[in-house]
DSSP file (Angstrom, degrees, kcal/mol; ACC not computed):
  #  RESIDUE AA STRUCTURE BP1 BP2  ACC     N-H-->O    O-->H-N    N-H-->O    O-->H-N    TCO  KAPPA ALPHA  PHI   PSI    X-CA   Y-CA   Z-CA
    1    1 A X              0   0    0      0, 0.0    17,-2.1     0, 0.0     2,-0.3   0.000 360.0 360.0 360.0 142.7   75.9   88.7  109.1
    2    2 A X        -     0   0    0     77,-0.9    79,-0.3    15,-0.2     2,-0.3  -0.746 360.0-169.1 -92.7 136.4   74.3   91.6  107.0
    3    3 A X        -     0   0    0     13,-0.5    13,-2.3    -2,-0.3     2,-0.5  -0.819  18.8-129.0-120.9 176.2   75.9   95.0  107.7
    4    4 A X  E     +A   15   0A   0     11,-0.3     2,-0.2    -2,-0.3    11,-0.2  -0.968  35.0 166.4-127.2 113.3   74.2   98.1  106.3
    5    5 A X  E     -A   14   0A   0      9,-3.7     9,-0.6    -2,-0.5     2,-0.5  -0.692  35.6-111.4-126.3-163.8   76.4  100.6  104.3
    6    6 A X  E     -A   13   0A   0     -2,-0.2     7,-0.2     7,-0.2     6,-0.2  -0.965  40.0-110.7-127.6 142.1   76.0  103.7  102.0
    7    7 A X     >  -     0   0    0      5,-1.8     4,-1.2    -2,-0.5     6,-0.0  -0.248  22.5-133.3 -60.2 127.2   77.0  103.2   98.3
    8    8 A X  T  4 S+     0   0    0     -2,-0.1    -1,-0.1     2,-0.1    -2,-0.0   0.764 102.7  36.8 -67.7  -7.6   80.2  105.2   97.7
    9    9 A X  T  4 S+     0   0    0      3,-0.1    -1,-0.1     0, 0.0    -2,-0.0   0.851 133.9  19.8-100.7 -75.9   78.9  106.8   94.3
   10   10 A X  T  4 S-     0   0    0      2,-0.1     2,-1.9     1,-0.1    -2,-0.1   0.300  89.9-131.2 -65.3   5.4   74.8  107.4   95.2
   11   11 A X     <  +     0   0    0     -4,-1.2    -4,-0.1     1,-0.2    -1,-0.1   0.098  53.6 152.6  36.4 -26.8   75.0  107.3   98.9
   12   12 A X        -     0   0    0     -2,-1.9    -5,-1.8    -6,-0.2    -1,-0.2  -0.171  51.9-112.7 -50.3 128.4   71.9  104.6   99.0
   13   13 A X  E     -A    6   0A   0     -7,-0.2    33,-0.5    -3,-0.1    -7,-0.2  -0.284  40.5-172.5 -47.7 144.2   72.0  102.6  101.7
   14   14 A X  E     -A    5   0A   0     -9,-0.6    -9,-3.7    31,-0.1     2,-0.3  -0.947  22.4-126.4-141.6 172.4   72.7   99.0  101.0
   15   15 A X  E     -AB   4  44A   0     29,-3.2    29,-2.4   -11,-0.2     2,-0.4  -0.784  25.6-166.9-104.0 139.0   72.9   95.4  103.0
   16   16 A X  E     - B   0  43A   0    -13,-2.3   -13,-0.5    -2,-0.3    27,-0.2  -0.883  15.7-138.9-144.9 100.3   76.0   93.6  102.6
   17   17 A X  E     - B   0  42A   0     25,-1.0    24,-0.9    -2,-0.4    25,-0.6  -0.381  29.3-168.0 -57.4 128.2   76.3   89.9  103.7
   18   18 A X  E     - B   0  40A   0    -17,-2.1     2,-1.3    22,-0.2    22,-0.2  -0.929  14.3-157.5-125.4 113.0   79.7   89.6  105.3
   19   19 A X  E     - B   0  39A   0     20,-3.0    20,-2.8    -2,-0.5     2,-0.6  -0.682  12.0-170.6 -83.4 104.3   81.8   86.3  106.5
   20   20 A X  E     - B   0  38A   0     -2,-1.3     2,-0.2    18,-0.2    18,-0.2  -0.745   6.8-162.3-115.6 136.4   83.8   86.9  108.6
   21   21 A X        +     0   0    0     16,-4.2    16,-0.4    -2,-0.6    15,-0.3  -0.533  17.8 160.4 -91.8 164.3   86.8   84.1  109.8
   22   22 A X        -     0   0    0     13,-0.2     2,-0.3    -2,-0.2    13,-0.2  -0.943  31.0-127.0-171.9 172.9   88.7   84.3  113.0
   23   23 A X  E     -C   34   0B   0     11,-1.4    11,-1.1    -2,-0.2     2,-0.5  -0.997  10.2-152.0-139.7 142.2   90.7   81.6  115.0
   24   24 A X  E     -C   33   0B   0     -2,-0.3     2,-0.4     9,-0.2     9,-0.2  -0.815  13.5-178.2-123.2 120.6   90.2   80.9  118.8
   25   25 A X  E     -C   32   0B   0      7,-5.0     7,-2.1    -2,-0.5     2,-0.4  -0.994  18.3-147.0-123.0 138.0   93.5   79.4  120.8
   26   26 A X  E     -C   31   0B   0     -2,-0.4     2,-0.4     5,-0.2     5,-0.2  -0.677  10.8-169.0-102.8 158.2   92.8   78.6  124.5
   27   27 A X  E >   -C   30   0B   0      3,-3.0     3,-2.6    -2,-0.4     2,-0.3  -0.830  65.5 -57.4-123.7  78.2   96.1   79.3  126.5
   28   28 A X  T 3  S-     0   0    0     -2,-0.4    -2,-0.0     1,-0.3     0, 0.0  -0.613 125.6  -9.8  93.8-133.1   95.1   77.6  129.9
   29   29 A X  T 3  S+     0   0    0     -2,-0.3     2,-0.5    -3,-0.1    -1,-0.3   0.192 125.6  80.3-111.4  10.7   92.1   79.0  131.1
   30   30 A X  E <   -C   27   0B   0     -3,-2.6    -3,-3.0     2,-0.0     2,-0.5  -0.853  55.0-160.5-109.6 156.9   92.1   82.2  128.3
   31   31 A X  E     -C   26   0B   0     -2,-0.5     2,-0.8    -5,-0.2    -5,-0.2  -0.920   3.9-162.6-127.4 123.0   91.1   82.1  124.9
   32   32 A X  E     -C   25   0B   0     -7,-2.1    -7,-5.0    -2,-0.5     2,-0.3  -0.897   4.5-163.6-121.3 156.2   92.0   84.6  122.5
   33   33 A X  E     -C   24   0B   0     -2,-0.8     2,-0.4    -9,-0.2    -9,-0.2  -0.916   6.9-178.2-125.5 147.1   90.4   85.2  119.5
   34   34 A X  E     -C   23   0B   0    -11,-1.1   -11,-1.4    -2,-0.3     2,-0.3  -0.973  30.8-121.1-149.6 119.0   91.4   87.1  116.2
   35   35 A X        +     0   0    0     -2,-0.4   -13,-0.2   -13,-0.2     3,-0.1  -0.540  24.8 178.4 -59.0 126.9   89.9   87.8  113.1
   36   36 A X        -     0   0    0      1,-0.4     2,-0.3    -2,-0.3   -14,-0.2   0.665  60.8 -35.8-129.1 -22.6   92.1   86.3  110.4
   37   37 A X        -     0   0    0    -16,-0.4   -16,-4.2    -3,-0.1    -1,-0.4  -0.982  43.9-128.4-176.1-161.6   89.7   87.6  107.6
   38   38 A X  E     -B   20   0A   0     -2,-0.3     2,-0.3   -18,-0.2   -18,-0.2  -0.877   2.2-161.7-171.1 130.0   86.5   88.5  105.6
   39   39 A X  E     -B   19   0A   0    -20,-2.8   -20,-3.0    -2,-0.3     2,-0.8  -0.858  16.8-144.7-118.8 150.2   84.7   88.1  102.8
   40   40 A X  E     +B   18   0A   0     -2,-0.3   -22,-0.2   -22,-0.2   -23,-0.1  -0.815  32.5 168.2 -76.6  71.4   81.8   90.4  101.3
   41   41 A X  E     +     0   0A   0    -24,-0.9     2,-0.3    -2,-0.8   -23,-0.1   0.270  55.2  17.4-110.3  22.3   79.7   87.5   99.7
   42   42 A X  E     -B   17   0A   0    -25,-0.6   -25,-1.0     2,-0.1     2,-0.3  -0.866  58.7-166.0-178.5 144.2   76.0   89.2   98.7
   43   43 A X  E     +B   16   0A   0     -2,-0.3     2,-0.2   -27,-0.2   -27,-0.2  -0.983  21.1 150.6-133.9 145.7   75.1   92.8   98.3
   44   44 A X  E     -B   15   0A   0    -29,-2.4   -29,-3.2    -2,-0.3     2,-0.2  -0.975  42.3-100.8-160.7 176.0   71.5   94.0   98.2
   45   45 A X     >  -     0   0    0     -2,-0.2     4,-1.2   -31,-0.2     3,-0.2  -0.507  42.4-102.2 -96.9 176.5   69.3   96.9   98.9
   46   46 A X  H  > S+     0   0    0    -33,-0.5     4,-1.4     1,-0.2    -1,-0.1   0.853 120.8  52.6 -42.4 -34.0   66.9   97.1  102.2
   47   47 A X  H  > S+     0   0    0      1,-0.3     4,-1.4     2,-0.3     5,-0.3   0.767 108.4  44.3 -82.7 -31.2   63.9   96.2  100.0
   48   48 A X  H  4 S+     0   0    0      2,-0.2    -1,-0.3    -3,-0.2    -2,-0.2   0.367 111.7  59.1 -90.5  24.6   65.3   93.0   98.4
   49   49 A X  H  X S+     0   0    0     -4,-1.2     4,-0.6     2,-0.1     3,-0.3   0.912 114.5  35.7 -75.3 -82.5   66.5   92.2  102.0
   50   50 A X  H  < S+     0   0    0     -4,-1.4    -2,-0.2     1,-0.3    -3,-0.1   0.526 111.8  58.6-105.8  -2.3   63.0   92.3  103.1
   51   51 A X  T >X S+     0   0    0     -4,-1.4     4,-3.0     2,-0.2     3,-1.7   0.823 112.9  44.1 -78.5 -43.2   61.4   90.8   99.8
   52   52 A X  H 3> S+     0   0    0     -5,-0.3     4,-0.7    -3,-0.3    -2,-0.2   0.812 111.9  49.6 -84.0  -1.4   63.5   87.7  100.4
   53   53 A X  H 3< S+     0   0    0     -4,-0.6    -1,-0.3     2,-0.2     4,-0.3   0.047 107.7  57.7-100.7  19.0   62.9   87.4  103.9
   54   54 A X  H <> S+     0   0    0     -3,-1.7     4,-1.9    -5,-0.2    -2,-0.2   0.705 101.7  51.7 -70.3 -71.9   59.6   87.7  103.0
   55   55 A X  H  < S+     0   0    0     -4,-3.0    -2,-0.2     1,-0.2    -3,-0.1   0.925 114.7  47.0 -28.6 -62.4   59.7   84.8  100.8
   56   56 A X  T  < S+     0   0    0     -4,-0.7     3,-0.3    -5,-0.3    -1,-0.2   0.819 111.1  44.3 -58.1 -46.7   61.0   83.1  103.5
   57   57 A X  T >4 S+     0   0    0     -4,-0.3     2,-3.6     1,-0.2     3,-1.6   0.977  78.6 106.8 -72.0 -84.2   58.7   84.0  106.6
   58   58 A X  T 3< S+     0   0    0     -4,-1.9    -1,-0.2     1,-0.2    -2,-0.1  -0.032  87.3  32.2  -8.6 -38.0   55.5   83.6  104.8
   59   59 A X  T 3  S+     0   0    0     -2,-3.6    -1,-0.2    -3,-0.3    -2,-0.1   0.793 123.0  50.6 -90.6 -23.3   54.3   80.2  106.5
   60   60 A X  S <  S+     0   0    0     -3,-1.6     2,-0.4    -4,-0.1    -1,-0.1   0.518  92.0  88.8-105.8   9.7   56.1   81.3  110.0
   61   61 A X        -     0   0    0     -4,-0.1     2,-0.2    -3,-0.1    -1,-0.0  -0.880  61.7-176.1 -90.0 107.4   54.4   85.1  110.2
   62   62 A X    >   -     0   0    0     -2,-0.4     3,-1.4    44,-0.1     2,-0.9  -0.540  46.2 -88.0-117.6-174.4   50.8   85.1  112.2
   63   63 A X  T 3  S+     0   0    0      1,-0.3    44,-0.2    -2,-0.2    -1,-0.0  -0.703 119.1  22.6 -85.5  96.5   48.3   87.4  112.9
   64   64 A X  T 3  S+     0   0    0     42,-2.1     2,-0.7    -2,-0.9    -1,-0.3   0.711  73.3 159.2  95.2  30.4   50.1   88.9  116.7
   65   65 A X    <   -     0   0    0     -3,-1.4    41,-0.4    41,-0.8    -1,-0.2  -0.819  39.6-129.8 -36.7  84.2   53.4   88.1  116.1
   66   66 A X     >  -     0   0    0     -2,-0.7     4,-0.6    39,-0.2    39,-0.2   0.296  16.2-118.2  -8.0 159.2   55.4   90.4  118.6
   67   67 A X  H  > S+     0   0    0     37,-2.0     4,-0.6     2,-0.1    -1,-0.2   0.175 114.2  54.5 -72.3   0.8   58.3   92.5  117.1
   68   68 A X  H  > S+     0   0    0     36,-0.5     4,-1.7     2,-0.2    -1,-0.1   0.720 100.4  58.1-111.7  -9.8   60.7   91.1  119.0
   69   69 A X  H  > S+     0   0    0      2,-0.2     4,-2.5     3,-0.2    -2,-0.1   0.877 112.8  46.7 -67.3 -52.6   59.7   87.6  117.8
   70   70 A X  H  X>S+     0   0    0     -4,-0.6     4,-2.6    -5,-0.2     5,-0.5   0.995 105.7  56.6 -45.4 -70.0   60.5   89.1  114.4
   71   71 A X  H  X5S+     0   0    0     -4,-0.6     4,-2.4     1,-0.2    -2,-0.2   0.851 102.9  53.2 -25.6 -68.2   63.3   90.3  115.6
   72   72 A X  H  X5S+     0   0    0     -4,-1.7     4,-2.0     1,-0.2    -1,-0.2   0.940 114.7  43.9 -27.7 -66.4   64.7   86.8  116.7
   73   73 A X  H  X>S+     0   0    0     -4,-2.5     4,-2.0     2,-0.2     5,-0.7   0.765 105.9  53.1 -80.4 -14.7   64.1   85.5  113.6
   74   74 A X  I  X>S+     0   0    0     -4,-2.6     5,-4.7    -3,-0.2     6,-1.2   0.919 120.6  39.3 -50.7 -63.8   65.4   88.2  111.6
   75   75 A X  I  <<S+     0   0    0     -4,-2.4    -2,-0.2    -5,-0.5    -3,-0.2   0.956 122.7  47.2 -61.5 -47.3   69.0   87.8  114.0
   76   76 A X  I  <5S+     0   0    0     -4,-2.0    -1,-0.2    -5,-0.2    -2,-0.1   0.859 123.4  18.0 -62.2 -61.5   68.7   84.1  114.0
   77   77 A X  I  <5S+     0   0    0     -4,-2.0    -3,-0.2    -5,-0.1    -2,-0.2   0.301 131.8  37.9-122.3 -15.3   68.0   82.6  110.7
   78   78 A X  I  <<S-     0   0    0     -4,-0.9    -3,-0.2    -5,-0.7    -4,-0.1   0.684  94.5-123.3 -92.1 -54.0   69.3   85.8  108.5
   79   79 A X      < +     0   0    0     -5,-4.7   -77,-0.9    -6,-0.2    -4,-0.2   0.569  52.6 148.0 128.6 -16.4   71.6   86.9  109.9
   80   80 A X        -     0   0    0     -6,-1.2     2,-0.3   -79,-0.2    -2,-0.1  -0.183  44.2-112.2 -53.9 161.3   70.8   90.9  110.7
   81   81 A X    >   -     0   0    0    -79,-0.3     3,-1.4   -80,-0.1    -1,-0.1  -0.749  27.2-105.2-104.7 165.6   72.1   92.7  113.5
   82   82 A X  G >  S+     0   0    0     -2,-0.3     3,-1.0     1,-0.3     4,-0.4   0.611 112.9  58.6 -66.6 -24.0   70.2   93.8  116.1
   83   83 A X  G 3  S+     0   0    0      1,-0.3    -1,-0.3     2,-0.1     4,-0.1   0.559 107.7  44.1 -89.5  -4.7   70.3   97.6  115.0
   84   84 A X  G <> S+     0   0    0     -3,-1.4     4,-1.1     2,-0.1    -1,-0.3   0.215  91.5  89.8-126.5  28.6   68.8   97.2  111.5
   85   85 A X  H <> S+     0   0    0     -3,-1.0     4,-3.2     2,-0.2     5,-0.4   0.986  93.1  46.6 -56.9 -66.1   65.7   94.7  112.8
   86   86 A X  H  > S+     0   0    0     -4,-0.4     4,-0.9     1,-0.2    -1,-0.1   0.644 104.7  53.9 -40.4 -35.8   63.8   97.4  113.4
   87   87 A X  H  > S+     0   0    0      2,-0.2     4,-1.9     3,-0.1    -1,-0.2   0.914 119.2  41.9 -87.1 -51.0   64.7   99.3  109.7
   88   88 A X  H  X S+     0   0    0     -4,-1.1     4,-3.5    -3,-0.3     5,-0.2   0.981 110.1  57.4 -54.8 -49.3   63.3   95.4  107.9
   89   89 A X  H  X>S+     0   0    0     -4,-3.2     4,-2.3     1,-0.3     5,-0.6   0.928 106.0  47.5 -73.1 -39.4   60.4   95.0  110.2
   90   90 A X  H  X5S+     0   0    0     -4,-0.9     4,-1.4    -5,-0.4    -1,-0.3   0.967 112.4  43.7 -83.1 -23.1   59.2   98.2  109.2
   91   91 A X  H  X5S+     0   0    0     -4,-1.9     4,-1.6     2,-0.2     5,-0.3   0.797 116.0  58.6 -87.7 -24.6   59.5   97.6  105.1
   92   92 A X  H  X5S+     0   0    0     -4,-3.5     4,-1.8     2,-0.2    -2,-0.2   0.866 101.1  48.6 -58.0 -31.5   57.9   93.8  106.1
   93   93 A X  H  X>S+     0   0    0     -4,-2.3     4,-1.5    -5,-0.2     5,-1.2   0.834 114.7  53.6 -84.6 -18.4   54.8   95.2  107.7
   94   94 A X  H  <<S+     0   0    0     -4,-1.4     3,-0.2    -5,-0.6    -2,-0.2   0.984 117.8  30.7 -44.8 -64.0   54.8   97.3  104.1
   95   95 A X  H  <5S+     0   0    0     -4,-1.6    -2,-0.1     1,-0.2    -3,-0.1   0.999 125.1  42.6 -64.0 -56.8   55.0   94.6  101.9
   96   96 A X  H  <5S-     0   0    0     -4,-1.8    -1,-0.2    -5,-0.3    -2,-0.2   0.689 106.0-127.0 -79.0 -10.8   53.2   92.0  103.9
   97   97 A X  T  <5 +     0   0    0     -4,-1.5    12,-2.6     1,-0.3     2,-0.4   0.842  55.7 149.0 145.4  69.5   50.1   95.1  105.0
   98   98 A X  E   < -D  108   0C   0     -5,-1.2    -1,-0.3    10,-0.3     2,-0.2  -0.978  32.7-158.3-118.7 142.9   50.4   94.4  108.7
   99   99 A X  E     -D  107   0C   0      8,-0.9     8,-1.2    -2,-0.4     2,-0.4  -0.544   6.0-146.6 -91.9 159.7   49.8   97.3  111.3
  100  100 A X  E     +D  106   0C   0      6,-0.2     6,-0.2    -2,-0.2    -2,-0.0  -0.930  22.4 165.4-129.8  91.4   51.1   97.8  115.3
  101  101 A X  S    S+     0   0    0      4,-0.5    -1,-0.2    -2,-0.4     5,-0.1   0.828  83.1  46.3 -79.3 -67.2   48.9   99.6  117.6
  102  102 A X  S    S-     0   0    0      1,-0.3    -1,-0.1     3,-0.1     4,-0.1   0.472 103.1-125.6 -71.5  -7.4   50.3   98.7  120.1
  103  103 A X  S    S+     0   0    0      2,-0.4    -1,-0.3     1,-0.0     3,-0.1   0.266 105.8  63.6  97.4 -20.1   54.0   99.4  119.1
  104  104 A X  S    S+     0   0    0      1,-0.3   -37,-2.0   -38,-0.1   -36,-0.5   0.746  98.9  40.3-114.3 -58.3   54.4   95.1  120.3
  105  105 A X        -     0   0    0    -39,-0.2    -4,-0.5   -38,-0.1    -2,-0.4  -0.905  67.7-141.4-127.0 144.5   52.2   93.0  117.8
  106  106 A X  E     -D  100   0C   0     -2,-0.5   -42,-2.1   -41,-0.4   -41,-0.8  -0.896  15.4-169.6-103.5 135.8   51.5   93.1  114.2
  107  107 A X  E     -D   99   0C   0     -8,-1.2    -8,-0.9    -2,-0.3     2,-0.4  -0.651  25.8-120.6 -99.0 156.6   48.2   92.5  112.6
  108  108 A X  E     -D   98   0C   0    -10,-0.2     2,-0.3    -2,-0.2   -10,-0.3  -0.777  35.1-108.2-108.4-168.0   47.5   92.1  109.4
  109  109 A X        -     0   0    0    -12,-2.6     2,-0.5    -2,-0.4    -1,-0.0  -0.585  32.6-122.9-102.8 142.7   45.0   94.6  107.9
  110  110 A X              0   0    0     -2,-0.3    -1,-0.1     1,-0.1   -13,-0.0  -0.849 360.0 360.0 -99.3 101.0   41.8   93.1  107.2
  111  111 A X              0   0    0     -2,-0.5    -1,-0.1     0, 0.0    -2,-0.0   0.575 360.0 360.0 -92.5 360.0   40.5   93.5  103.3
């Protein structure tokens, strides 16, 4: 999962892929679970976050594709959490020159 921190030297935010282990024992009918560790295995900023999920979407992005469809795939197949969908999706409709009226679906702008 990508978390979002601020650089301890510049402050700029950056995206920081994190693996995190844990180990699940069932007791019966409970299961506890514990994080046993976690590794920090890709740093980048927001913009190459959304240039390489750029890369990636190109064939699966159409013309009305909800945000929350984004969103899905963002959480799904990246890995973001739900509180920085919103923060990509808006530097994707930059790069890729799609608009929302409605606030729901993105178009892309017509040249």
């Amino acid at each position: 999962m990508y978390i979002k921190t601020p650089c301890y030297v510049c402050g700029e935010k950056s995206f920081h892929y994190v693996k995190v282990h844990h180990r699940i024992v069932f007791l019966g009918d409970r299961k506890i679970s514990w994080v046993t560790s976690a590794d920090v295995t890709d740093t980048c900023s927001p913009e190459e976050l959304a240039a390489s999920v750029l890369h990636e979407l190109s064939n699966h992005v159409y013309n009305g594709i909800t945000t929350n469809e984004l969103c899905k795939i963002l959480r799904e197949k990246f890995g973001v959490l739900e509180q920085y969908c919103c923060d990509i999706v808006q530097l994707l409709k930059i790069r890729m020159h799609m608009y929302c009226p409605d606030r729901q679906h993105l178009y892309f702008v017509d040249a």
